[in-house]
KOLGU-4560 file (N, C-alpha, C; in nm, 3 decimals, padded with zeros to 5 digits):
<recs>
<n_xx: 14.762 n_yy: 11.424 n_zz: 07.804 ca_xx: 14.779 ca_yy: 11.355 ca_zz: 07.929 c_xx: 14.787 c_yy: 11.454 c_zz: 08.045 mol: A seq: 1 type: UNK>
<n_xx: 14.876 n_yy: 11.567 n_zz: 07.989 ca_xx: 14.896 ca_yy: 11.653 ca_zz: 08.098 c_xx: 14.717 c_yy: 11.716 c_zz: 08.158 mol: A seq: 2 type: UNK>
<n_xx: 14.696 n_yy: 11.754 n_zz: 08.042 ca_xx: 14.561 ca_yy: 11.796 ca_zz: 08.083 c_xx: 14.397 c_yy: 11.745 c_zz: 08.136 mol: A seq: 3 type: UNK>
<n_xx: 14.449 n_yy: 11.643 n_zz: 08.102 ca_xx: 14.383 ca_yy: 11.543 ca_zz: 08.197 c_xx: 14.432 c_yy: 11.524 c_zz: 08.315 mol: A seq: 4 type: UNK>
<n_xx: 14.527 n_yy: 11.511 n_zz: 08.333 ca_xx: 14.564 ca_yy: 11.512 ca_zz: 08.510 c_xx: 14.547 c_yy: 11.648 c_zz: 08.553 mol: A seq: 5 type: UNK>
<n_xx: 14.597 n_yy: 11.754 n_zz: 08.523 ca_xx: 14.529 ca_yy: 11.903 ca_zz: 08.605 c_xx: 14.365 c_yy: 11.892 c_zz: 08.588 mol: A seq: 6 type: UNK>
<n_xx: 14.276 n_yy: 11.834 n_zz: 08.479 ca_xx: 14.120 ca_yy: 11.835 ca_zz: 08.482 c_xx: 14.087 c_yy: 11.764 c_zz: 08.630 mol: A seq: 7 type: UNK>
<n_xx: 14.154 n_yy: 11.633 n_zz: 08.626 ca_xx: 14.085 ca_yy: 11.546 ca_zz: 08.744 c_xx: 14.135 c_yy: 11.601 c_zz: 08.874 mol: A seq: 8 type: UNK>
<n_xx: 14.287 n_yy: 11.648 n_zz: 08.871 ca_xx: 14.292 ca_yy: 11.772 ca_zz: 09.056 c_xx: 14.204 c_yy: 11.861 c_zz: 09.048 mol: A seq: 9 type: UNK>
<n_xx: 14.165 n_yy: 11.947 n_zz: 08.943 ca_xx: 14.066 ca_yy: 12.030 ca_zz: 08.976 c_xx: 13.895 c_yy: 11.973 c_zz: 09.027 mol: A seq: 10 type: UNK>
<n_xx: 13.864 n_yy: 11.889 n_zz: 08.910 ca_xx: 13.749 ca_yy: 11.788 ca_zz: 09.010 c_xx: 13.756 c_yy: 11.783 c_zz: 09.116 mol: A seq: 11 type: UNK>
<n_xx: 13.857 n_yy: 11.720 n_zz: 09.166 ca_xx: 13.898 ca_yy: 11.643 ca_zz: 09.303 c_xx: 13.897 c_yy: 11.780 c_zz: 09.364 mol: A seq: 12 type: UNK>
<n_xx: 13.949 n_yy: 11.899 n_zz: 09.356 ca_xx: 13.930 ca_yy: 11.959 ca_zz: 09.482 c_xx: 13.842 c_yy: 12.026 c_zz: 09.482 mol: A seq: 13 type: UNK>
<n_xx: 13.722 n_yy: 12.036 n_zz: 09.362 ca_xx: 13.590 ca_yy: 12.107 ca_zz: 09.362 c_xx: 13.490 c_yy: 11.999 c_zz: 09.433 mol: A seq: 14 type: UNK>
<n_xx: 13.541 n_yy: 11.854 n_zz: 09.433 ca_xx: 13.431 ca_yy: 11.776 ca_zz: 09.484 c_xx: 13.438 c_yy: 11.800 c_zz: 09.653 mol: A seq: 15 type: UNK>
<n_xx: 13.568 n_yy: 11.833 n_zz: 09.680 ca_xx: 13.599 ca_yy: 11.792 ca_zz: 09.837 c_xx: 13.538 c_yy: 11.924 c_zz: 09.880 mol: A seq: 16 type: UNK>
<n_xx: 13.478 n_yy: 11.930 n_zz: 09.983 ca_xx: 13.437 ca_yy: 12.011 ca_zz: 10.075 c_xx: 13.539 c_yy: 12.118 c_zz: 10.173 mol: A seq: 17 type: UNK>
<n_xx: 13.500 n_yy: 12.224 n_zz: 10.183 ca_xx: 13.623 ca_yy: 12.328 ca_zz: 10.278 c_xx: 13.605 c_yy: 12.290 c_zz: 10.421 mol: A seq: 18 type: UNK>
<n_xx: 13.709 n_yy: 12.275 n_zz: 10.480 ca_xx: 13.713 ca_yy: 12.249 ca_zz: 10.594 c_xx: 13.613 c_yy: 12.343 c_zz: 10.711 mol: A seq: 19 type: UNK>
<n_xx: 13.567 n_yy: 12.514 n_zz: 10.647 ca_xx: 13.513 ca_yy: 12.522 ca_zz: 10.692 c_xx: 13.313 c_yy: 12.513 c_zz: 10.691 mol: A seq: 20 type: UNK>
<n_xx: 13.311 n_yy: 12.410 n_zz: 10.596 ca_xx: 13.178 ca_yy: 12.347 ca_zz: 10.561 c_xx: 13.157 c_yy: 12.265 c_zz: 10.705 mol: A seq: 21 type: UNK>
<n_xx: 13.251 n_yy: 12.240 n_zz: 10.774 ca_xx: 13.203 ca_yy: 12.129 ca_zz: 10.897 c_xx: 13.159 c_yy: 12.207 c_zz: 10.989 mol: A seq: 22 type: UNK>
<n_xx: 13.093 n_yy: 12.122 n_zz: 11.090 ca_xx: 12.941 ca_yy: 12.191 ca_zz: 11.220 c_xx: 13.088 c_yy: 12.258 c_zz: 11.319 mol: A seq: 23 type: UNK>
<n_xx: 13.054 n_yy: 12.384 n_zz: 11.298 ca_xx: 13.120 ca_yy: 12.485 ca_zz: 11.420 c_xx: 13.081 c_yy: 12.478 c_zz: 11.536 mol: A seq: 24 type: UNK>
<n_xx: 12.952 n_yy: 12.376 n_zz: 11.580 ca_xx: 12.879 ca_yy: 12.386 ca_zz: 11.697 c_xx: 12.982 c_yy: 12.337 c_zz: 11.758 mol: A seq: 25 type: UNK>
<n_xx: 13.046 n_yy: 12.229 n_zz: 11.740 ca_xx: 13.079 ca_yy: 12.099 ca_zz: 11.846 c_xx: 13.164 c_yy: 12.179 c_zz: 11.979 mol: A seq: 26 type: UNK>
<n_xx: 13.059 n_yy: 12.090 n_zz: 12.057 ca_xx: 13.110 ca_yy: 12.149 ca_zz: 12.211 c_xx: 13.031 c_yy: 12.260 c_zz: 12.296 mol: A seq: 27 type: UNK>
<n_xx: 13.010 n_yy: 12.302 n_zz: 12.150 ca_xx: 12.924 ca_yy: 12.454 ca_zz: 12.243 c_xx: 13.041 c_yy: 12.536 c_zz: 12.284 mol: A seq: 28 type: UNK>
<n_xx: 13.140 n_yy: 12.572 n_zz: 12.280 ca_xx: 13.212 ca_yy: 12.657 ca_zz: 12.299 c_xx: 13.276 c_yy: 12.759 c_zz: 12.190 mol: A seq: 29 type: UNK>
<n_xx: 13.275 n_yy: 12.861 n_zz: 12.201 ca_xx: 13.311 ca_yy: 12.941 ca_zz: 12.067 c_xx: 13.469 c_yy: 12.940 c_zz: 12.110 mol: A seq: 30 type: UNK>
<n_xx: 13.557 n_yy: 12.889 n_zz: 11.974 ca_xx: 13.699 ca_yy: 12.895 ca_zz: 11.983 c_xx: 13.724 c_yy: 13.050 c_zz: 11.991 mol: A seq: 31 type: UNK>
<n_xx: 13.880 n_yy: 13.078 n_zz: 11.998 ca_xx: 13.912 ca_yy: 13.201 ca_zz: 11.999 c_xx: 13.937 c_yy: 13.266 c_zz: 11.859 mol: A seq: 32 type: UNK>
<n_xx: 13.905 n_yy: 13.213 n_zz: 11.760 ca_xx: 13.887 ca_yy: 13.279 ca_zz: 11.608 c_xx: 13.728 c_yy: 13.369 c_zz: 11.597 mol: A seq: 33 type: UNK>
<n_xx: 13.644 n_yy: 13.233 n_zz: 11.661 ca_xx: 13.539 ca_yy: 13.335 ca_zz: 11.657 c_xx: 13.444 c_yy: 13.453 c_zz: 11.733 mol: A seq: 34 type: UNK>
<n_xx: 13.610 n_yy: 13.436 n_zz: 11.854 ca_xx: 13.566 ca_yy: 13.555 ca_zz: 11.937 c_xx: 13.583 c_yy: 13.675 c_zz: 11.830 mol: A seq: 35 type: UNK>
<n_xx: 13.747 n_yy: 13.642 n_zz: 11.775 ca_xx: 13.799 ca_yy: 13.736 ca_zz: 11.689 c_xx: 13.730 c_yy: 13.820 c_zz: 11.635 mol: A seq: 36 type: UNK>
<n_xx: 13.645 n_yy: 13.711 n_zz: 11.525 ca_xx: 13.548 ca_yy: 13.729 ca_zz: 11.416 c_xx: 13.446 c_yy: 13.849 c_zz: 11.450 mol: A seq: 37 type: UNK>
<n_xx: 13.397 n_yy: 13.774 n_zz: 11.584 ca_xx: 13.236 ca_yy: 13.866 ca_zz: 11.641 c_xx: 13.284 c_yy: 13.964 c_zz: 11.671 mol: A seq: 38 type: UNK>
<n_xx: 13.417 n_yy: 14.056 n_zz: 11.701 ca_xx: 13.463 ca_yy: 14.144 ca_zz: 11.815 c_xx: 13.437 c_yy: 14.281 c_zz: 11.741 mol: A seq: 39 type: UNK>
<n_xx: 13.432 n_yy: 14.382 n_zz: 11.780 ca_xx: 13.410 ca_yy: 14.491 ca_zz: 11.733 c_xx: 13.515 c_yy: 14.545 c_zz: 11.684 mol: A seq: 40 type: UNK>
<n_xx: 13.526 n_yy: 14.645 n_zz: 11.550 ca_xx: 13.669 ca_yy: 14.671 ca_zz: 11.501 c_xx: 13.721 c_yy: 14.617 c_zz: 11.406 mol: A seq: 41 type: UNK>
<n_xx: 13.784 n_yy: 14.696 n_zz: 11.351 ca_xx: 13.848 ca_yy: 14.608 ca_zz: 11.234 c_xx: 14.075 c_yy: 14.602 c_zz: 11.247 mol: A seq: 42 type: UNK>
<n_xx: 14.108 n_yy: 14.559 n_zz: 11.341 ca_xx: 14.228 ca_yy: 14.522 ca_zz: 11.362 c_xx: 14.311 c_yy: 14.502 c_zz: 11.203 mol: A seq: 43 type: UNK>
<n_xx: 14.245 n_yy: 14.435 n_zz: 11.082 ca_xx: 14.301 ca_yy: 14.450 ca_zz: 10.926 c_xx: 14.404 c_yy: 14.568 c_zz: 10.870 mol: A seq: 44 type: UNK>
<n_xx: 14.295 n_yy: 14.690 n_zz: 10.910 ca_xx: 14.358 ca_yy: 14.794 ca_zz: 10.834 c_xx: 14.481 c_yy: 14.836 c_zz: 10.899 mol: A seq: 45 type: UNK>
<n_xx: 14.509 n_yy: 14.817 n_zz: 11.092 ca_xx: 14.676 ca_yy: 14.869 ca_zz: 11.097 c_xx: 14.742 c_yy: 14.762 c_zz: 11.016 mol: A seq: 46 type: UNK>
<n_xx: 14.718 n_yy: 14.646 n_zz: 11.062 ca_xx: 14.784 ca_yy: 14.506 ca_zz: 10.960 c_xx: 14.834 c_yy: 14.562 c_zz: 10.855 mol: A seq: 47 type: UNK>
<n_xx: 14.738 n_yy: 14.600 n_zz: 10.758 ca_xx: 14.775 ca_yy: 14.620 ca_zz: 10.635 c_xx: 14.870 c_yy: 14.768 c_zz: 10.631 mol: A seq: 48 type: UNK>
<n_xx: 14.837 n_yy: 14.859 n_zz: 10.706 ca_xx: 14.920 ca_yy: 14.985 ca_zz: 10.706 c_xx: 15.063 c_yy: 14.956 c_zz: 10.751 mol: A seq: 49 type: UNK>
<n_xx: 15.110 n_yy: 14.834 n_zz: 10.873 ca_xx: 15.243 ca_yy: 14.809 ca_zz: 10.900 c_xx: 15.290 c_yy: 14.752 c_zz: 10.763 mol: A seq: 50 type: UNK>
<n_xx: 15.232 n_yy: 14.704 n_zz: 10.673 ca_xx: 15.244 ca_yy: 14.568 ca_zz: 10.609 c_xx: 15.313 c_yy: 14.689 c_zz: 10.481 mol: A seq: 51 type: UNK>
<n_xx: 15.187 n_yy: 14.773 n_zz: 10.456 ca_xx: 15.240 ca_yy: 14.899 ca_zz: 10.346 c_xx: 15.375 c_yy: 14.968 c_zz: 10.384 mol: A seq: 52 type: UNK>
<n_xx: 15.349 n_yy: 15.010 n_zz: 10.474 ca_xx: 15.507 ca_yy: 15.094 ca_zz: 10.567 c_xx: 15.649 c_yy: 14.982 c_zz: 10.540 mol: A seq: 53 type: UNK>
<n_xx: 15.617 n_yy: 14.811 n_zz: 10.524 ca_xx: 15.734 ca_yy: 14.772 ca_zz: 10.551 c_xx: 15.766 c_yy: 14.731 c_zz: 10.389 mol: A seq: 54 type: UNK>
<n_xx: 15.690 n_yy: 14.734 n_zz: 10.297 ca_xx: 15.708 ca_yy: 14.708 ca_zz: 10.220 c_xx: 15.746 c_yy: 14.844 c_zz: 10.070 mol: A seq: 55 type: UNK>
<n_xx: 15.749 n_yy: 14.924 n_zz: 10.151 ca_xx: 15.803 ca_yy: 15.090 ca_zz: 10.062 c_xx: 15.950 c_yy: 15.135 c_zz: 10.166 mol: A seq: 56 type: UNK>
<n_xx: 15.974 n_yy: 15.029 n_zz: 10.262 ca_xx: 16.065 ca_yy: 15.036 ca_zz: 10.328 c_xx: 16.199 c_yy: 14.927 c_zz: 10.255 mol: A seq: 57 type: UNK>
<n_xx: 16.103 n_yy: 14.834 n_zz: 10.144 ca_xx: 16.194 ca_yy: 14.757 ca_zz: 10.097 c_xx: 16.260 c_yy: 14.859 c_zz: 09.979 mol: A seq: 58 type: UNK>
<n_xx: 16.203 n_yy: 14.958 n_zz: 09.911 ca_xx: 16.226 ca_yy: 15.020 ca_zz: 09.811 c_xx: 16.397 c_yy: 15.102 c_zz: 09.847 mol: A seq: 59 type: UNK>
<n_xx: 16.411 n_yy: 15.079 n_zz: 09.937 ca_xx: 16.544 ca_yy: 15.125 ca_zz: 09.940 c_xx: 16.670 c_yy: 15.040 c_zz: 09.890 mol: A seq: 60 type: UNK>
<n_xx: 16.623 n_yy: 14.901 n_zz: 09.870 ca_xx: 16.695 ca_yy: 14.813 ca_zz: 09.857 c_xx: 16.708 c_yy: 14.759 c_zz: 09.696 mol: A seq: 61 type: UNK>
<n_xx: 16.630 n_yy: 14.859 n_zz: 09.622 ca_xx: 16.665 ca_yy: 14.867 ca_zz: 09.470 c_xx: 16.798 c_yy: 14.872 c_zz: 09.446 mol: A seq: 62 type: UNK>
<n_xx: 16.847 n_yy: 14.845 n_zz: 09.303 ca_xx: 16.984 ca_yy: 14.865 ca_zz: 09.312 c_xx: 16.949 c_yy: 14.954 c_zz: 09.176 mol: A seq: 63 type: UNK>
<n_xx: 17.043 n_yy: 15.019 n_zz: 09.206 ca_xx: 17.040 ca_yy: 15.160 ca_zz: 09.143 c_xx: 17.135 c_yy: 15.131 c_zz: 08.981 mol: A seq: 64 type: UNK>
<n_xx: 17.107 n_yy: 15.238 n_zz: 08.875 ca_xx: 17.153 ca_yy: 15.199 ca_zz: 08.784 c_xx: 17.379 c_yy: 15.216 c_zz: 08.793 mol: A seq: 65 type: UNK>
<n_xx: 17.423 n_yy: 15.175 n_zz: 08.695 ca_xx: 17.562 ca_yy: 15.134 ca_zz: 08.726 c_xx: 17.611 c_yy: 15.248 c_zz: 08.710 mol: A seq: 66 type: UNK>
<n_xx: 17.554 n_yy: 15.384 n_zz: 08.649 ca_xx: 17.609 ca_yy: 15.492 ca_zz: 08.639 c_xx: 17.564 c_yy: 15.570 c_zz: 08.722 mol: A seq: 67 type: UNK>
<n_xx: 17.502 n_yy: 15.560 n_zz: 08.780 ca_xx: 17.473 ca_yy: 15.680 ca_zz: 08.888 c_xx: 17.525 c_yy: 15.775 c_zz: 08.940 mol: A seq: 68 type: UNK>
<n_xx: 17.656 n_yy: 15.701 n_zz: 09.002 ca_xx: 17.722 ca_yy: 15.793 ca_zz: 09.042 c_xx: 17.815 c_yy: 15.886 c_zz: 08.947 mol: A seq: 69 type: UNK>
<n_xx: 17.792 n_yy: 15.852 n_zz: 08.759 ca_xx: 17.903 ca_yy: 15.948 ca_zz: 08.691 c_xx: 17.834 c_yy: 16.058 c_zz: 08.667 mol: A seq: 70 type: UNK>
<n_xx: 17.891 n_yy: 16.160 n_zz: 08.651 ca_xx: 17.835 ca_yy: 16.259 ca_zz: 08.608 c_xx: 17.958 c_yy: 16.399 c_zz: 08.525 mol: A seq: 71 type: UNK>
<n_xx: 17.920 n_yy: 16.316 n_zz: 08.389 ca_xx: 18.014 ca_yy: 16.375 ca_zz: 08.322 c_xx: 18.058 c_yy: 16.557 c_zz: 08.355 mol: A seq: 72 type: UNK>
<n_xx: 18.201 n_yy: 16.581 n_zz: 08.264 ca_xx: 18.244 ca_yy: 16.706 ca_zz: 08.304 c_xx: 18.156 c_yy: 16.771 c_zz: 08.191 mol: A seq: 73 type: UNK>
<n_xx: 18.138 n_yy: 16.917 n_zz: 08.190 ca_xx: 18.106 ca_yy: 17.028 ca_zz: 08.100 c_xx: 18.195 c_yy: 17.010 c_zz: 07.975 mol: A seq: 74 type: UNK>
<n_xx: 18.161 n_yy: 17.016 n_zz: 07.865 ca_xx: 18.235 ca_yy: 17.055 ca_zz: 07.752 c_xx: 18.330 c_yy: 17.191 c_zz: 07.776 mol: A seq: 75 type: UNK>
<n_xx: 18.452 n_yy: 17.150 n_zz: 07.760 ca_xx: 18.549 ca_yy: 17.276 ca_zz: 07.733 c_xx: 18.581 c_yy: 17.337 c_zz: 07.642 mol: A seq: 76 type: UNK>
</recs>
């Protein structure tokens, strides 16, 4: 049963069309995505470089093992 209901959502959303399948003309005006799009440059890669920087910035927030701080004495 189960797998019949995930078969027929997957149908269903292979039959439906992506929103961006519809006419981009209307109006004749280019929105401001596809100024974006056409513009020269690729704006992605700082994206992704803040995105790297903030996320090796999370690495501080490991929690460290429970002994860390022991550090046994020398044998006497």
């Amino acid at each position: 049963m189960r797998t019949r209901i995930v078969l027929s959502l997957l149908l269903v959303t292979a039959v439906i069309g992506p929103a961006a399948a519809q006419n981009a003309e209307r109006g004749g005006l280019r929105t401001e995505t596809m100024e974006r799009m056409s513009s020269q440059g690729d704006p992605n890669l700082v994206w992704n470089l803040i995105g790297l920087l903030g996320l090796l910035g999370l690495l501080g927030f490991r929690q460290g093992h429970p002994d860390d701080s022991y550090h046994p004495a020398p044998l006497e």
